[in-house]
N, C-alpha and C positions, 0 to 999 in steps of 0.2 A: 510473585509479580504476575500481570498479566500473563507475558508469555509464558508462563509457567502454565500457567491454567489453562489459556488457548490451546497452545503447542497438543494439546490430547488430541484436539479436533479437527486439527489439520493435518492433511495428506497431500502429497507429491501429488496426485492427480486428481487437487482441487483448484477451480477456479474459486476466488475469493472477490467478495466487495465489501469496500471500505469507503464510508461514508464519512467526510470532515477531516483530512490527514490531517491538520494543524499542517506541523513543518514536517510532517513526515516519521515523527519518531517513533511510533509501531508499522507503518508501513515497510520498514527499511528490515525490522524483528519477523513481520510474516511471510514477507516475498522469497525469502529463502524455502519456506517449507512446503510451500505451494507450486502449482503448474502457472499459474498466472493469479493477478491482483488487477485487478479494476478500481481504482481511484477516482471519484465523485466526490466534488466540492462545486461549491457557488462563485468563489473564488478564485479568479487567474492567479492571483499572486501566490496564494496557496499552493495550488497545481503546481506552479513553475517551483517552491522550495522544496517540492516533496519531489519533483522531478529532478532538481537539482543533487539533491541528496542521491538518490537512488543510483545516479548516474555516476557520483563521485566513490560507489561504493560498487562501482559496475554491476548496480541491478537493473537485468533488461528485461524482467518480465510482467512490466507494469502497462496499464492502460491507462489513460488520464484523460478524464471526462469534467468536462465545466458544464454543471446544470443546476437549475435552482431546487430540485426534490421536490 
């Protein structure tokens, strides 16, 4: 799976960006392995399911950014 492959590349004391969360579902797989996630989408509604998520899985260490790239 992805995170299988990822998970090499990440470390505790990386910031990460993540461009187009959809709803969030690797968002929610890399923000544990990381020191922070920055989340970029063009999309409010995006942002808010991937925020929604995170938050229901009490991950706080996300940033959430609305921009068009």
């Amino acid at each position: 799976s992805f995170l299988m492959y990822a998970s090499r590349f990440l470390r505790p004391d990386m910031t990460v960006l993540e461009v187009g969360p959809g709803g969030g579902k690797w968002t929610v797989r890399i923000a544990p392995l990381v020191k922070k996630g920055i989340v970029l989408d063009g999309a409010e509604s995006m942002l808010a399911r991937t925020r929604a998520r995170c938050a229901s899985l009490g991950i706080t260490n996300g940033e959430f950014v609305l921009a068009n790239g």
